[in-house]
Backbone as CSV, one residue per row, in Angstrom:
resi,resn,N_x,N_y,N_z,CA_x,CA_y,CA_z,C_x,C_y,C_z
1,UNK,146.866,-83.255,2.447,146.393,-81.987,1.842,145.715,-81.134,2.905
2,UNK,146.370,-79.910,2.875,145.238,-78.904,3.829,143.806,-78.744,3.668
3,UNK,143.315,-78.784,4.847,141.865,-78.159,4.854,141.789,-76.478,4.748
4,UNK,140.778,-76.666,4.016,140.808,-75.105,3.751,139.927,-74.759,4.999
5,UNK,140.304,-73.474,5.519,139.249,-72.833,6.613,138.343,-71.942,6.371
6,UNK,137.427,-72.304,6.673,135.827,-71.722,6.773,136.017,-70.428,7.094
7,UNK,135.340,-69.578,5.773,134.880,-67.876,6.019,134.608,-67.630,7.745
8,UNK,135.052,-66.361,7.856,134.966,-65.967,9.540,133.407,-65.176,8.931
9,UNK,132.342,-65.193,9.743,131.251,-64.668,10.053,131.575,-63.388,9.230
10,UNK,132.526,-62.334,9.840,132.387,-61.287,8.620,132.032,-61.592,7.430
11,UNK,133.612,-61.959,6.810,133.300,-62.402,4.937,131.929,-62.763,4.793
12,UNK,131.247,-63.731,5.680,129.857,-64.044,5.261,128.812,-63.099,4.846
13,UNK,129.149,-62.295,6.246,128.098,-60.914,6.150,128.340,-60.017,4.686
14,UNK,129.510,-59.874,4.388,129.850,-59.668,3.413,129.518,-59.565,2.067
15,UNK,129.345,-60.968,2.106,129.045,-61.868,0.928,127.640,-61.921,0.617
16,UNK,126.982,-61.854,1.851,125.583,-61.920,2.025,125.433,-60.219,1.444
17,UNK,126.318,-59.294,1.927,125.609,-58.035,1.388,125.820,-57.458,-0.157
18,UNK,126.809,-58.426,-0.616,127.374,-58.383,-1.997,126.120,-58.692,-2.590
19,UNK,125.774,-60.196,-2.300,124.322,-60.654,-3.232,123.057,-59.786,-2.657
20,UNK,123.238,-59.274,-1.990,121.946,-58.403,-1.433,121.447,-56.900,-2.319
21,UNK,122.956,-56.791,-2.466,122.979,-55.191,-3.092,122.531,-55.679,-4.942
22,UNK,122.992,-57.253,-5.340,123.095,-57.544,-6.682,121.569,-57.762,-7.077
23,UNK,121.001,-58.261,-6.106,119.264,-58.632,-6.172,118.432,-57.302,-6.269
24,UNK,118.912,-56.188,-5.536,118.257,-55.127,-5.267,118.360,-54.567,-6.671
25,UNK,119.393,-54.339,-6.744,119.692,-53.849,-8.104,119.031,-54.527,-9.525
26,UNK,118.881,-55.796,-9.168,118.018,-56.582,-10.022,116.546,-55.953,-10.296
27,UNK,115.658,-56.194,-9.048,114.558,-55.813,-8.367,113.978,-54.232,-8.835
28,UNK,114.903,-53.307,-8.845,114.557,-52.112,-9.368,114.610,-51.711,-10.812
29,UNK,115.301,-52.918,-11.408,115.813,-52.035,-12.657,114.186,-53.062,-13.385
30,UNK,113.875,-53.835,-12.826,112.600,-55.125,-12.973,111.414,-53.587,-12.355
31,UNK,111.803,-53.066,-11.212,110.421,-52.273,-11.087,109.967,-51.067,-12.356
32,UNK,111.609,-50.656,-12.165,111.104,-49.369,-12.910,110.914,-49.306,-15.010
33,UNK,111.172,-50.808,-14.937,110.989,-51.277,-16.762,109.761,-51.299,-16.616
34,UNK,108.618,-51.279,-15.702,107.477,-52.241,-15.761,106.717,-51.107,-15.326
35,UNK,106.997,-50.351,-14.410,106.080,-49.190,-13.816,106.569,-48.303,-13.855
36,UNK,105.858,-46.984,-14.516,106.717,-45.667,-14.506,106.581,-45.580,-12.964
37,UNK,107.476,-44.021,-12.656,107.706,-43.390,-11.273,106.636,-42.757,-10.876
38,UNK,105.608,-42.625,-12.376,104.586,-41.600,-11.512,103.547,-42.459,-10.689
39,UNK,103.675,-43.818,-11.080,102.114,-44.819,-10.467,102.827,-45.116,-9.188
40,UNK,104.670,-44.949,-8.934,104.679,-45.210,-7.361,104.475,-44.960,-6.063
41,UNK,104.085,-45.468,-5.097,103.479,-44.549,-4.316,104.056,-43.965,-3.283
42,UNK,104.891,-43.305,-2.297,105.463,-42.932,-1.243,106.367,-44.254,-0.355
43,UNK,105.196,-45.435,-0.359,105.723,-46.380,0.539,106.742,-47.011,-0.399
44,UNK,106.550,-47.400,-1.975,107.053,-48.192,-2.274,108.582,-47.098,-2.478
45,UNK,108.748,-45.968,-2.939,109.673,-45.141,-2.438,110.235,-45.287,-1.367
46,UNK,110.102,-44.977,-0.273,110.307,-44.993,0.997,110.970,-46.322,1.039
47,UNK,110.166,-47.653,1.028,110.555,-48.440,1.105,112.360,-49.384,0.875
48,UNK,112.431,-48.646,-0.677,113.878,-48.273,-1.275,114.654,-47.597,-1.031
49,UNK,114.573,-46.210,-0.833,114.876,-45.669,-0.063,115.941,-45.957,0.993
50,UNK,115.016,-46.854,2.322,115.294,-47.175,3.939,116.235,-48.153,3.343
51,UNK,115.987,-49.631,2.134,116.604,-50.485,1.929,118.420,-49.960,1.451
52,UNK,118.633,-49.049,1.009,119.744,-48.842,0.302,120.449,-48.012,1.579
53,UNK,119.988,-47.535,2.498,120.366,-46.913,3.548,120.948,-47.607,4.445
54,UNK,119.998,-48.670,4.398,120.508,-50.023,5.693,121.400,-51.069,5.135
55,UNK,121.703,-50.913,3.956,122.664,-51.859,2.720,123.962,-51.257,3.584
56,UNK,124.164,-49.725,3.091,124.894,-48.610,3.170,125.599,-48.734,4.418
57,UNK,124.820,-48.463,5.329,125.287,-48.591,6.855,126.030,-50.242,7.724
58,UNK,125.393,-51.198,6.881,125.449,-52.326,7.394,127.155,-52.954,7.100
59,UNK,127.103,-52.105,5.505,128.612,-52.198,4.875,129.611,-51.792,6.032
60,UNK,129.478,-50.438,6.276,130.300,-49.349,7.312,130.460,-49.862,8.761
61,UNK,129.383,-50.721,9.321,129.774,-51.478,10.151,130.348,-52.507,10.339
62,UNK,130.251,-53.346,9.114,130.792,-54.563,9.641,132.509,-54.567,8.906
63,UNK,132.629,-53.607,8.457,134.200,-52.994,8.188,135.181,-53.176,10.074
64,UNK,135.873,-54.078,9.780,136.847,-54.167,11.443,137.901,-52.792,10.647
65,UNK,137.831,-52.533,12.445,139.237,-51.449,12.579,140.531,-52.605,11.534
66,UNK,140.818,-53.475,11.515,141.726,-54.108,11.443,141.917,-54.071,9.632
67,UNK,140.549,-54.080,9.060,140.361,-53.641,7.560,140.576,-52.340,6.925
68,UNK,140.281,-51.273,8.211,140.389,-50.046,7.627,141.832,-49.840,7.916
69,UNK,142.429,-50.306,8.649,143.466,-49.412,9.188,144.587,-50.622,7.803
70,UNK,144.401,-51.493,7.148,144.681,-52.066,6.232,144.584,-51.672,4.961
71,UNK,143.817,-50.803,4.459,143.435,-50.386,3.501,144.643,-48.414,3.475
72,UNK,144.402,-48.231,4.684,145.493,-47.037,5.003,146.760,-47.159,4.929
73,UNK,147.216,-48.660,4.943,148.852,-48.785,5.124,149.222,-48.723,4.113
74,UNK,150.355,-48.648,3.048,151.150,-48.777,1.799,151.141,-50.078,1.595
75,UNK,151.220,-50.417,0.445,151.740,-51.965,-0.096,153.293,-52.297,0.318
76,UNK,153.891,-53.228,1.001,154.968,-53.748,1.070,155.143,-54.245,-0.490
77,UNK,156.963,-54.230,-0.571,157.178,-54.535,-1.343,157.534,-56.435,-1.413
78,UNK,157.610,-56.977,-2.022,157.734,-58.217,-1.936,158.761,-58.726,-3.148
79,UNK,160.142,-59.106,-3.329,160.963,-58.813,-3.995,161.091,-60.658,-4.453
80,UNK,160.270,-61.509,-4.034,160.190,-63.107,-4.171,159.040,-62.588,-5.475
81,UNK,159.834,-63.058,-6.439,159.667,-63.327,-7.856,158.229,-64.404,-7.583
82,UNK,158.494,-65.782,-7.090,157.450,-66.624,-6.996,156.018,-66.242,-6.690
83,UNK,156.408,-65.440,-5.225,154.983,-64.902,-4.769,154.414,-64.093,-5.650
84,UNK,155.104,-62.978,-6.599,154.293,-62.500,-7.399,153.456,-62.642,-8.442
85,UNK,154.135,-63.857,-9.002,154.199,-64.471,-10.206,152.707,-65.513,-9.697
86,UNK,152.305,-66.005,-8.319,151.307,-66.728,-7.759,150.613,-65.655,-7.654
87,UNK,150.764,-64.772,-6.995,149.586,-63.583,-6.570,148.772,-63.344,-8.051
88,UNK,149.510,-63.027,-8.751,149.355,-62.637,-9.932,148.081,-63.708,-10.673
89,UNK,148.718,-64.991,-11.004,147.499,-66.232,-11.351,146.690,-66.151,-10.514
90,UNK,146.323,-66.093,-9.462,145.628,-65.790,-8.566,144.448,-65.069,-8.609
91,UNK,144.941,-63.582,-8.688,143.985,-62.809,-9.150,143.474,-62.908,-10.585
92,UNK,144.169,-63.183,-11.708,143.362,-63.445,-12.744,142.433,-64.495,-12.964
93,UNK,143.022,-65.446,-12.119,141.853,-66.432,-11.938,140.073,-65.953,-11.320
94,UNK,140.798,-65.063,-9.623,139.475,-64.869,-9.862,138.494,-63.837,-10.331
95,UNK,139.678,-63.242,-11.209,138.520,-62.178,-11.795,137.594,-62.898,-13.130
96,UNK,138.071,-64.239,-13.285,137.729,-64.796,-14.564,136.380,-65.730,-13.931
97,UNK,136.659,-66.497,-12.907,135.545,-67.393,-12.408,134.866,-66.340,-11.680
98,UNK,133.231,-66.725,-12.052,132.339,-66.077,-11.237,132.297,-66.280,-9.715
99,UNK,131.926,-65.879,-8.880,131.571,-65.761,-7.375,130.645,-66.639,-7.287
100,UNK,130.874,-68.093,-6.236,129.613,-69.158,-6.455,129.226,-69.234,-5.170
101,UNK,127.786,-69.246,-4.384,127.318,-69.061,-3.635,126.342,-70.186,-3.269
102,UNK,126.163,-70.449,-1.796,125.537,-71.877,-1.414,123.652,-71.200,-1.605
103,UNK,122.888,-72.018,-2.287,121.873,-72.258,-2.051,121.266,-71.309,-0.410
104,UNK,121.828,-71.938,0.674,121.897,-71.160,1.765,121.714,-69.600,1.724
105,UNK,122.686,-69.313,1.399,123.205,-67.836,1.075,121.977,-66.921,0.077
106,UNK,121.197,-67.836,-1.165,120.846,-67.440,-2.018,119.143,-67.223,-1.132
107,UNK,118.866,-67.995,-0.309,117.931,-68.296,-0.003,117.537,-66.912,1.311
108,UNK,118.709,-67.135,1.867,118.649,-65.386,2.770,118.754,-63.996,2.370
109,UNK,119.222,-64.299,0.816,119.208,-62.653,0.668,117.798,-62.351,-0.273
110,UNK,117.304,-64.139,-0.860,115.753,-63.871,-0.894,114.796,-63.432,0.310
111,UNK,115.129,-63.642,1.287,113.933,-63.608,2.435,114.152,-62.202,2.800
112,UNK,115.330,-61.818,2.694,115.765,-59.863,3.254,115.127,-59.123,1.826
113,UNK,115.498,-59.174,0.770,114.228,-58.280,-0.120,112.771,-58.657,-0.460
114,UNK,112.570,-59.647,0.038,111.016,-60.255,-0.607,110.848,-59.506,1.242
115,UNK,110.646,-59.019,2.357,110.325,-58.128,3.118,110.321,-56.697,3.081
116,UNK,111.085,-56.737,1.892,110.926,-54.781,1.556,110.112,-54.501,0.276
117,UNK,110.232,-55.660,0.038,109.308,-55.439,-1.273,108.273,-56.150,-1.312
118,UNK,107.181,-56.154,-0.176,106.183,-57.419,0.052,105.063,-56.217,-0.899
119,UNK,103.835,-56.817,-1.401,103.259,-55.719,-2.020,101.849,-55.194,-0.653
120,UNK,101.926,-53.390,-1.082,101.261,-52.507,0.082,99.793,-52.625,-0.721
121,UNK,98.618,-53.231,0.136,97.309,-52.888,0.240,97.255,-51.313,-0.155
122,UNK,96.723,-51.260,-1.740,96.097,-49.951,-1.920,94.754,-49.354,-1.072
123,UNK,95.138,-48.139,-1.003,94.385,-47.451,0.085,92.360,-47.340,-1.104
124,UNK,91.227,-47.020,0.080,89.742,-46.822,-0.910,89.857,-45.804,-1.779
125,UNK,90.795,-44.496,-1.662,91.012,-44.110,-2.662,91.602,-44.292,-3.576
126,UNK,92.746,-44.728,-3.714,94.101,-45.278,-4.875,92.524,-45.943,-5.802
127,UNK,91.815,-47.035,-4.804,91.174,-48.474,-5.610,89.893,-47.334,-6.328
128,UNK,89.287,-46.383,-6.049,88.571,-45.080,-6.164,88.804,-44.610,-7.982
129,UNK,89.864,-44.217,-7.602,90.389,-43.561,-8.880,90.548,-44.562,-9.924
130,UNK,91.315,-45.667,-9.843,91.969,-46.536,-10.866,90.987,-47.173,-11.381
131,UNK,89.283,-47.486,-10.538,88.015,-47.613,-11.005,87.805,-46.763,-11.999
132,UNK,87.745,-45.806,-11.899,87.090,-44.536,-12.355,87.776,-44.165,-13.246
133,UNK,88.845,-44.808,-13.071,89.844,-44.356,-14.951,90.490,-42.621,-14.574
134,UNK,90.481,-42.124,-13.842,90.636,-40.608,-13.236,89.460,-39.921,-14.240
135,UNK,87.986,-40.831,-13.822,86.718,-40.089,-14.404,86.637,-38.605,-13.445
136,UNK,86.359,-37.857,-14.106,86.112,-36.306,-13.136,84.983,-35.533,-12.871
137,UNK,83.783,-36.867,-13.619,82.591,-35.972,-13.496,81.746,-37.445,-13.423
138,UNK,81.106,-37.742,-12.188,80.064,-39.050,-12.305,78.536,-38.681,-12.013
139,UNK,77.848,-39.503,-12.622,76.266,-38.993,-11.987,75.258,-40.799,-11.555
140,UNK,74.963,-40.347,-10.992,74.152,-41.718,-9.506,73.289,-40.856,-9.550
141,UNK,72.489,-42.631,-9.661,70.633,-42.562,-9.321,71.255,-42.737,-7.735
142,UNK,69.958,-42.380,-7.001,69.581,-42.385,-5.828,69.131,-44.059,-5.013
143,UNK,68.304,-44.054,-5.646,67.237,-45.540,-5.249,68.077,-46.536,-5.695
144,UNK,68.110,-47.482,-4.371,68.783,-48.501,-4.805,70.435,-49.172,-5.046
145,UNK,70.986,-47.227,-4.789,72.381,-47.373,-5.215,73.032,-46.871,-3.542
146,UNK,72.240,-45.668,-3.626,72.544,-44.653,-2.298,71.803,-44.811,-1.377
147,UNK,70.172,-45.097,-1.565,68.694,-44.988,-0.991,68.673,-47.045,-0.710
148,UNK,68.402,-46.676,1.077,67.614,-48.202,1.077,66.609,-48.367,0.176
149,UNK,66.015,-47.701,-0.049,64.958,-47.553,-0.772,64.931,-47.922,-2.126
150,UNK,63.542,-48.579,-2.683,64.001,-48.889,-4.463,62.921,-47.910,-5.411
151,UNK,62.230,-47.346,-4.635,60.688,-47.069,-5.364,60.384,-45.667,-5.147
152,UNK,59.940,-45.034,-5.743,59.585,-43.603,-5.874,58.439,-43.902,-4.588
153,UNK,57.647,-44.429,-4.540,56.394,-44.815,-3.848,57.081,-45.081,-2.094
154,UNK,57.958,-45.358,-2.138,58.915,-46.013,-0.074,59.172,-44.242,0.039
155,UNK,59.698,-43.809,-1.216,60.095,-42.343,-1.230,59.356,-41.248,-0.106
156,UNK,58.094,-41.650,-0.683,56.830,-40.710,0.153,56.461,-41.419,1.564
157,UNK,57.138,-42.255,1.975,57.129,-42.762,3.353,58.540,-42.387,4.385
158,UNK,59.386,-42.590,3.557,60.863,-42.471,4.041,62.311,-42.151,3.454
159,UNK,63.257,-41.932,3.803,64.368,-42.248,2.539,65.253,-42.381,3.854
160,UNK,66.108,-43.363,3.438,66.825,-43.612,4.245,68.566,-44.050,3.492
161,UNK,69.498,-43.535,3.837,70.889,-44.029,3.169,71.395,-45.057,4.023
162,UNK,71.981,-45.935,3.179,72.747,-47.154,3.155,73.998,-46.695,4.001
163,UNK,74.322,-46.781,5.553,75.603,-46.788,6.145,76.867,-47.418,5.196
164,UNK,77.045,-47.882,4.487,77.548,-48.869,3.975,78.522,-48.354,2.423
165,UNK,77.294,-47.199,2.118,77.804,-46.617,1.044,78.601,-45.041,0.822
166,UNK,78.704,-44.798,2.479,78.862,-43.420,2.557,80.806,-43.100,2.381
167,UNK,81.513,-44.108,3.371,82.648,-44.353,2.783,83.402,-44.087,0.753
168,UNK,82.660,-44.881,0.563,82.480,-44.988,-0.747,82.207,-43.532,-1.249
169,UNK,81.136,-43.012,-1.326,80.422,-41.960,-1.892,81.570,-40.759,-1.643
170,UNK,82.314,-40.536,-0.188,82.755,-39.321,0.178,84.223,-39.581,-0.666
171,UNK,84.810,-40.637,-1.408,85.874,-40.786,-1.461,85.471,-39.977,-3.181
172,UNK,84.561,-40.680,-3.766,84.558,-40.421,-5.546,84.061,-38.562,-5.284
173,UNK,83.965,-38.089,-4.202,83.584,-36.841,-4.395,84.938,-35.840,-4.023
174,UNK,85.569,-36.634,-3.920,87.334,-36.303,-3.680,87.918,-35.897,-4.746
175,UNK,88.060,-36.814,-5.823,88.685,-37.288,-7.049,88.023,-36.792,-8.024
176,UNK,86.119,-36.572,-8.005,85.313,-36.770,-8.983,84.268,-35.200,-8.866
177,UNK,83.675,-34.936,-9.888,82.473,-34.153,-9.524,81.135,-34.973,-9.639
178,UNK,80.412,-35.021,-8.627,79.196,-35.779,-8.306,78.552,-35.128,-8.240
179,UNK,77.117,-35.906,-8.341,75.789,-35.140,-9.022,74.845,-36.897,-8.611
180,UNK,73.671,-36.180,-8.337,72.701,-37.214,-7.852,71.825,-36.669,-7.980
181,UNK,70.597,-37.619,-8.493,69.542,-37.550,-9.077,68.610,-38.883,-8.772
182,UNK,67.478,-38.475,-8.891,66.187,-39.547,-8.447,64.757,-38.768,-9.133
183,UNK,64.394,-39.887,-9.565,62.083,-39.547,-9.471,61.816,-39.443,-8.995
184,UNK,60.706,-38.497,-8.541,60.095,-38.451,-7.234,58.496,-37.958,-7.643
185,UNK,57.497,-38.448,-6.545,56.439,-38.391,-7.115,55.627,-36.820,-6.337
186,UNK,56.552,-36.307,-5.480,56.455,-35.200,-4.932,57.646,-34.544,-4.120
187,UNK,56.740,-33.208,-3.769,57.821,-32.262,-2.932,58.796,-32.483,-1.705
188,UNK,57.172,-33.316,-0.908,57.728,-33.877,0.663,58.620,-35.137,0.125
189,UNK,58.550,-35.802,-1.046,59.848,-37.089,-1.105,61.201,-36.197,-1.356
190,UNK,61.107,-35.244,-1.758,62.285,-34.914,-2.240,62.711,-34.051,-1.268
191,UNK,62.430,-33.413,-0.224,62.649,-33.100,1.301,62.989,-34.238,1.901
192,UNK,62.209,-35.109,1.872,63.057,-36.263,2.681,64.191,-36.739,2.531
193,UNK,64.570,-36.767,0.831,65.756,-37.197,0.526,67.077,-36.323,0.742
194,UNK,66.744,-34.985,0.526,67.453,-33.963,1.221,67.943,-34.709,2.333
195,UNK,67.263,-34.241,3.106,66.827,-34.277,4.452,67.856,-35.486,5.214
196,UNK,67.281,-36.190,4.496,68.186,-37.919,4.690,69.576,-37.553,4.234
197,UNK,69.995,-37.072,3.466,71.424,-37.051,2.408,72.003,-36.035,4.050
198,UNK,71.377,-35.247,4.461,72.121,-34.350,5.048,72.213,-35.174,6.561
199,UNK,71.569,-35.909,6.799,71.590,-36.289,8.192,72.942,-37.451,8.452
200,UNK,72.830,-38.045,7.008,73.903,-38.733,7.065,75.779,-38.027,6.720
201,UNK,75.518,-36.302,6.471,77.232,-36.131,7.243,77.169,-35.746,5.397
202,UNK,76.517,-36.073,4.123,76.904,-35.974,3.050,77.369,-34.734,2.794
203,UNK,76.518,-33.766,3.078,77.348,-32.457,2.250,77.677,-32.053,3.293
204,UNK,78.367,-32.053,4.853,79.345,-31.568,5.129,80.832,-32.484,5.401
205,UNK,80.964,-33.701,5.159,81.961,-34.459,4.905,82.780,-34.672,3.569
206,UNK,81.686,-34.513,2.189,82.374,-34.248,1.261,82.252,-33.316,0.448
207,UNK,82.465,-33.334,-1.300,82.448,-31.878,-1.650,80.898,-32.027,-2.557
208,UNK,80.312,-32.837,-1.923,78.546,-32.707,-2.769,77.692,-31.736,-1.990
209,UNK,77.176,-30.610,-2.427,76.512,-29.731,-2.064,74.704,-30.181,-3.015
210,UNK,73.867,-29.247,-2.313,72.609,-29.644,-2.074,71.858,-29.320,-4.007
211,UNK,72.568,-28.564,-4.468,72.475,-28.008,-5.652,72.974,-29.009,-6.591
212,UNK,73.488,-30.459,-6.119,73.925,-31.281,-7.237,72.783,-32.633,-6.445
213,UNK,72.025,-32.591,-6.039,71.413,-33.355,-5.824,70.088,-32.756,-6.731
214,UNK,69.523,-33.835,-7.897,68.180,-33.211,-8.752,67.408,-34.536,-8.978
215,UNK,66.164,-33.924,-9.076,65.273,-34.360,-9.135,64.124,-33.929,-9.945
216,UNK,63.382,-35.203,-10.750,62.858,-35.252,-11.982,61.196,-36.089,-11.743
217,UNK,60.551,-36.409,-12.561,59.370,-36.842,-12.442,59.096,-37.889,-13.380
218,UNK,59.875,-38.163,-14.308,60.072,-39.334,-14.994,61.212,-39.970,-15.505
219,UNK,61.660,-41.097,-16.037,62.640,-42.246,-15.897,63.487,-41.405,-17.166
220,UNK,62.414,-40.453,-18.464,63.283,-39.857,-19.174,63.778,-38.617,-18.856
221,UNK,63.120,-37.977,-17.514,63.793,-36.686,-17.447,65.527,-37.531,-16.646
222,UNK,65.217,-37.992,-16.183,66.768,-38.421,-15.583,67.718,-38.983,-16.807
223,UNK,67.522,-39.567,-17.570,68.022,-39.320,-18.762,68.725,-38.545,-19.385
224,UNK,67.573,-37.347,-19.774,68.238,-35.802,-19.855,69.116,-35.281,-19.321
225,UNK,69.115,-35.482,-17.714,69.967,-35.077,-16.665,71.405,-35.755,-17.386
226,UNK,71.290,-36.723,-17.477,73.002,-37.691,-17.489,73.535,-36.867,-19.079
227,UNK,72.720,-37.128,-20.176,72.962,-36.419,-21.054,73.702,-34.790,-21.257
228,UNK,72.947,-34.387,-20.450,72.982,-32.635,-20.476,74.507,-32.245,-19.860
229,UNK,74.438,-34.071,-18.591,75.904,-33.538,-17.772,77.354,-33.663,-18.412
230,UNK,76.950,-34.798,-19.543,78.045,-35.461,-20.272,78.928,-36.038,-19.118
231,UNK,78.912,-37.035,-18.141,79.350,-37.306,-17.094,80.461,-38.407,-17.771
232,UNK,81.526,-38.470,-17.222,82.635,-39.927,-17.606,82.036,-41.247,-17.268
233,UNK,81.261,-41.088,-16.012,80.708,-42.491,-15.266,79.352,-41.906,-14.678
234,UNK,78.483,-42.829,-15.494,77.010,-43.188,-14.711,76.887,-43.976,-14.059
235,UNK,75.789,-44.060,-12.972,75.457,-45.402,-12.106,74.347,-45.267,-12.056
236,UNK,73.771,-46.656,-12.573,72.118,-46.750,-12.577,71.789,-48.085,-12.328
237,UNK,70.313,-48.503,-12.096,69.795,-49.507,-11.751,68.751,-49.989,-13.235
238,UNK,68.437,-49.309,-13.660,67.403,-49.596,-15.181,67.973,-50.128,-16.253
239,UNK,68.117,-50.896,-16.529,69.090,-51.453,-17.617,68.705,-50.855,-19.254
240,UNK,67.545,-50.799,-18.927,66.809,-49.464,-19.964,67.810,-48.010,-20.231
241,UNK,67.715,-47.674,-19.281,68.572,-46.420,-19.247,69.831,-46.606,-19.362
242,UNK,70.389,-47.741,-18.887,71.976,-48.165,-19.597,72.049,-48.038,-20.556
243,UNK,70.667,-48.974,-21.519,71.424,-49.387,-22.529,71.416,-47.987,-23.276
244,UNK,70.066,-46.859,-23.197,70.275,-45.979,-24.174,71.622,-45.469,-23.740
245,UNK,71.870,-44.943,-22.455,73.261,-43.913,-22.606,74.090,-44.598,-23.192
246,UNK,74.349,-46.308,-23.393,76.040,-46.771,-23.625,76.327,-45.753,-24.743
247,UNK,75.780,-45.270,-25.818,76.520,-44.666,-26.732,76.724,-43.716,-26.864
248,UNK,76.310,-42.662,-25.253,76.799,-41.547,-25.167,77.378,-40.973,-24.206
249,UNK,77.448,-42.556,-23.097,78.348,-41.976,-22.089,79.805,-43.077,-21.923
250,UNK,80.698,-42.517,-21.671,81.910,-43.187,-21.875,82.019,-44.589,-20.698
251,UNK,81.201,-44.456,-19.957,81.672,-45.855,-19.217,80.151,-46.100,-17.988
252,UNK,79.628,-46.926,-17.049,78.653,-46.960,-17.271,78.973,-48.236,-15.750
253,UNK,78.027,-48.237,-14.613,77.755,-49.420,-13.802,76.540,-49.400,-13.236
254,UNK,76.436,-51.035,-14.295,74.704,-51.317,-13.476,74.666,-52.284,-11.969
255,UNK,74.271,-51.192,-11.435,73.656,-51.944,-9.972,72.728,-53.104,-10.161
256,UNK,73.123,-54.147,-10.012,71.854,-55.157,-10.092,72.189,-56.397,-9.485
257,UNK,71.155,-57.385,-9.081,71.737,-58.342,-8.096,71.861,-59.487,-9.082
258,UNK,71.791,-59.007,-10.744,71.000,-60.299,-11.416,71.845,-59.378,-12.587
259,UNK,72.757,-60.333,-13.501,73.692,-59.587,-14.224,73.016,-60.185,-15.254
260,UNK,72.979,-58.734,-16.514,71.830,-58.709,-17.691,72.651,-59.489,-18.492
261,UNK,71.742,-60.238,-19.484,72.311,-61.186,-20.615,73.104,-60.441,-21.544
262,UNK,72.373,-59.189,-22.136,73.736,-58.541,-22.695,73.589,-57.103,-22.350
263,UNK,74.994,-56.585,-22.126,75.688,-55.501,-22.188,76.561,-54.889,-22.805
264,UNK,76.405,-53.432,-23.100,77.804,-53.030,-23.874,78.882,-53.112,-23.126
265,UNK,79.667,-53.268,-24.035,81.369,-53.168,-23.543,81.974,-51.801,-22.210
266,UNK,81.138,-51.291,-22.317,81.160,-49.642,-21.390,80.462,-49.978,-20.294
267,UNK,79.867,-50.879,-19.859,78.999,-50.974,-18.741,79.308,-52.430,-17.977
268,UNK,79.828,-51.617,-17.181,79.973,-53.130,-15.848,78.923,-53.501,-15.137
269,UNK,78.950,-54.417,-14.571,77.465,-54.879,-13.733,77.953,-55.234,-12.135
270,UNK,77.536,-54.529,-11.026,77.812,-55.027,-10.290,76.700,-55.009,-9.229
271,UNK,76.755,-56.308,-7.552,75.745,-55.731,-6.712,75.578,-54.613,-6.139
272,UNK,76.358,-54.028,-5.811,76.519,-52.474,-5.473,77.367,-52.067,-5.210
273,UNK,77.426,-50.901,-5.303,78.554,-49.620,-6.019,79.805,-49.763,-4.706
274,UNK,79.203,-50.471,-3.409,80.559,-51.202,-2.471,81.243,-52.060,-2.744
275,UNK,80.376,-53.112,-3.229,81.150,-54.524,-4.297,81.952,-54.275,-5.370
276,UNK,81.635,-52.433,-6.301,82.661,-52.708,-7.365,83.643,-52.345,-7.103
277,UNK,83.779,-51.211,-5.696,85.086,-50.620,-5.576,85.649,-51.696,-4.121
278,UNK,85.337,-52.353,-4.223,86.452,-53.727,-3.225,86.007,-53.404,-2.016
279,UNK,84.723,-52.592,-1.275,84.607,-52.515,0.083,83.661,-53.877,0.738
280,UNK,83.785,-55.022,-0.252,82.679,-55.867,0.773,83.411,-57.293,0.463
């Protein structure tokens, strides 16, 4: 009995781009059931894109002169009854049995799309927004969140901002309208805090100007403030003041190093406002 002879490297490539194009096609019709077009982002576009391009091209090359110029010639006629009558079973056969492929084969045209489709690290803004629910109006205490500082009382000595949080801060003033607020037990604290907010790049790096920074003299005038703003997202440190806004502000994060026994459903707890949006 004859040995049958082994696919020439083409057919392989071939074959390999047959199941390549069948996975892809898999892969997208799996992306786009699951995620609309509007949450995709450029890369993962792009990404598809380059893949169907290099499918495309890879086809066109590995086509031999010897195939094309085969595909151009006429059919001979073949007037042997037998051969036709074989050609014939032949092809119905294999249009009837599926195309069976080695493990091998299955395993490389996994490793060529699981590289185009590896998943892309969302950028501090993407992680910014999808926090924030596309909130468009937030309001932050000062102390504690923004301010090394925890105390109205360090206030009248110093104010100093957290390197740490400025990343952060310039991104939600992108996406968001911000507003900041603190107690203060005088004029010169609240110059300092200015003072401090501006040294650190705040209102000329993002869109917080000096007129959304306010300041109050007690724990209920800041209150008022969040109230009056009707803000989507508060950030506070008083769990007091959480709890009254939960029922009038739509969503809510307490800064604290020590997560309260209970909370409403609207209020997350985190160590700080770097920890909730993934910068630490």
């Amino acid at each position: 009995m004859a040995e049958s002879s082994s696919p020439s490297p083409s057919e392989e490539i071939v074959r390999l781009i047959k199941r390549l194009s069948a996975y892809v096609a898999f892969k997208m019709s799996s992306l786009f059931s699951t995620t609309s077009i509007r949450n995709l982002d450029s890369r993962s576009i792009g990404a598809i894109a380059g893949l169907a391009i290099a499918v495309i091209f890879t086809w066109r090359a590995i086509r031999t002169p010897g195939e094309q110029r085969q595909r151009r010639q006429p059919k001979r006629r073949i007037n042997n009854a037998e051969t036709s009558s074989a050609a014939a079973a032949q092809s119905n056969v294999s249009s009837v049995l599926p195309e069976v492929s080695s493990p091998r084969e299955d395993n490389a045209v996994q490793d060529v799309v699981d590289q185009f489709f590896q998943p892309v690290k969302p950028t501090l803004g993407q992680i910014v927004r999808q926090k924030l629910s596309e909130g468009r109006k937030v309001t932050c205490r000062l102390l504690g969140v923004i301010l090394e500082e925890t105390s109205p009382e360090e206030l009248q000595k110093q104010a100093t901002v957290r390197s740490s949080v400025l990343e952060v801060l310039l991104e939600i003033t992108k996406y968001s309208d911000l507003y900041l607020m603190e107690r203060v037990l005088d004029d010169e604290s609240e110059a300092k805090v200015l003072q401090a907010l501006e040294n650190a790049g705040v209102f000329t790096s993002g869109g917080l100007v000096k007129d959304k920074v306010l300041f109050c003299s007690t724990e209920i005038g800041r209150t008022s403030f969040v109230r009056q703003l009707e803000p989507d997202w508060h950030i506070d440190t008083n769990p007091e003041i959480s709890t009254q806004l939960a029922r009038f502000i739509k969503y809510q994060l307490h800064v604290s190093t020590v997560k309260p026994e209970r909370t409403a459903p609207n209020v997350f707890t985190s160590q700080s406002i770097e920890q909730f949006f993934g910068c630490v």
